[in-house]
N, C-alpha and C positions, 0 to 999 in steps of 0.2 A: 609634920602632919600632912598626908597627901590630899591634893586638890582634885573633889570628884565633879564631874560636869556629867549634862545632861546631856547625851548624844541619838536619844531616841525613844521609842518603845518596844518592844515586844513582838508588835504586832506589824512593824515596819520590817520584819526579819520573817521570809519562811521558813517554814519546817525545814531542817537540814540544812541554808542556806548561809552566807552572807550577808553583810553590807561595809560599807568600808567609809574611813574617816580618815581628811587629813589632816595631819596637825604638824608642829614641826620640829617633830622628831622623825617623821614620813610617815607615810600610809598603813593605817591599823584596819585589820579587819577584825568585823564582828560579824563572830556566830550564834549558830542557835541550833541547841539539838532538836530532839525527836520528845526528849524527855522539857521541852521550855526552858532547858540552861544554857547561857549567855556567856561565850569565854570572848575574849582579843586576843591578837598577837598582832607582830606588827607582819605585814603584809610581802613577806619575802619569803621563801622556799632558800633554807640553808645551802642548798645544793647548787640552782641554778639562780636563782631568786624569782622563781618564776611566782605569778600571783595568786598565793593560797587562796583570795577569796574566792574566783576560781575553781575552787577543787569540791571535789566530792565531801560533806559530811557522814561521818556514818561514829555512831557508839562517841565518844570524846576524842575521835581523831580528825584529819581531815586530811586527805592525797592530793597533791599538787599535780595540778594538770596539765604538767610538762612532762613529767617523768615518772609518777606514779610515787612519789616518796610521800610514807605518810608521815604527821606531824601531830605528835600528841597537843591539844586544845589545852590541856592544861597547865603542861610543863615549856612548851615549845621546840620541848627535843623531835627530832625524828628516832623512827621505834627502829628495831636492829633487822637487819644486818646493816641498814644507814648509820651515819654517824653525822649531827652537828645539830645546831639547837636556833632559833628563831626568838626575837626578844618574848615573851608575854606582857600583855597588860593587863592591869587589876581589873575589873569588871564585875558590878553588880546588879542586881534588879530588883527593884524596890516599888511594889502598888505596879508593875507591868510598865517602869518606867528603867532605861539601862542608863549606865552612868560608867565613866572608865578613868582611870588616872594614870596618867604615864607614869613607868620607872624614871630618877633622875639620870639623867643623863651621865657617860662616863668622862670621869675628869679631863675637864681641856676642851669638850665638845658644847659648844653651844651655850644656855643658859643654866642647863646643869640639875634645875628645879624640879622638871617634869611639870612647869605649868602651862596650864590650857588659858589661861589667863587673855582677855579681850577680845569674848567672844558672849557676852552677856548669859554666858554658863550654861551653852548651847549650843551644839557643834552638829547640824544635820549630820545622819546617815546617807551613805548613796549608794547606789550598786555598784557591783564590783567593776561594769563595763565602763562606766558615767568615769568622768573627770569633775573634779570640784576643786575650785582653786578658791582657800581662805590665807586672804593676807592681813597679816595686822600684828602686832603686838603680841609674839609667844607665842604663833602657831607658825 
């Protein structure tokens, strides 16, 4: 059963924008459309790994602001003629409140669970320029 934590609101994200969260599986951004829906992925451009939060939102894509390669919001593929894909994270919003659960991690790496665990189920957003260092237990 996935571990969902609270990383924010709604309102802490503008129109078309970012914010980003680190945990430790690395750096998740979250967006936010035009239309108030809420995707993550984790914070790397397949291409260069340049830093999607970063990039321009438009429609459920978002363009990396290194090279122009855009990255579907919900799948984390880039669209064609690119080719390669960016993890996704689950991500919901609930009463204008967002909440995101890692995928578990692939065998061998880490703790494997995808838990956000010790973090009193609360992991501030930050912008995408800002650094935030949480250390502790699972992140």
């Amino acid at each position: 059963m996935p571990e969902w934590i609270k990383v924010g609101t709604l309102s802490d994200i503008p129109r078309l924008g970012a914010r980003t969260v680190d945990t430790h599986q690395g750096q998740v951004a979250v967006f936010r459309t035009n239309e108030d829906e809420v995707f993550a992925l984790f914070n790397k451009c397949p291409h260069k790994g340049g830093p999607l939060s970063e990039g321009i939102v438009s429609g459920k894509v978002v363009v990396c602001p290194l090279h122009n390669w855009t990255i579907d919001l919900v799948s984390g593929e880039a669209t064609a003629p690119d080719e390669g894909c960016t993890r996704p994270v689950a991500a919901r919003l609930v009463e204008g409140e967002i909440y995101l659960s890692l995928p578990p991690l692939p065998e061998g790496e880490g703790r494997g669970e995808g838990e956000l665990s010790g973090h009193r189920n609360h992991l501030p957003l930050t912008r995408p320029s800002a650094t935030l260092s949480l250390k502790g237990e699972g992140i």
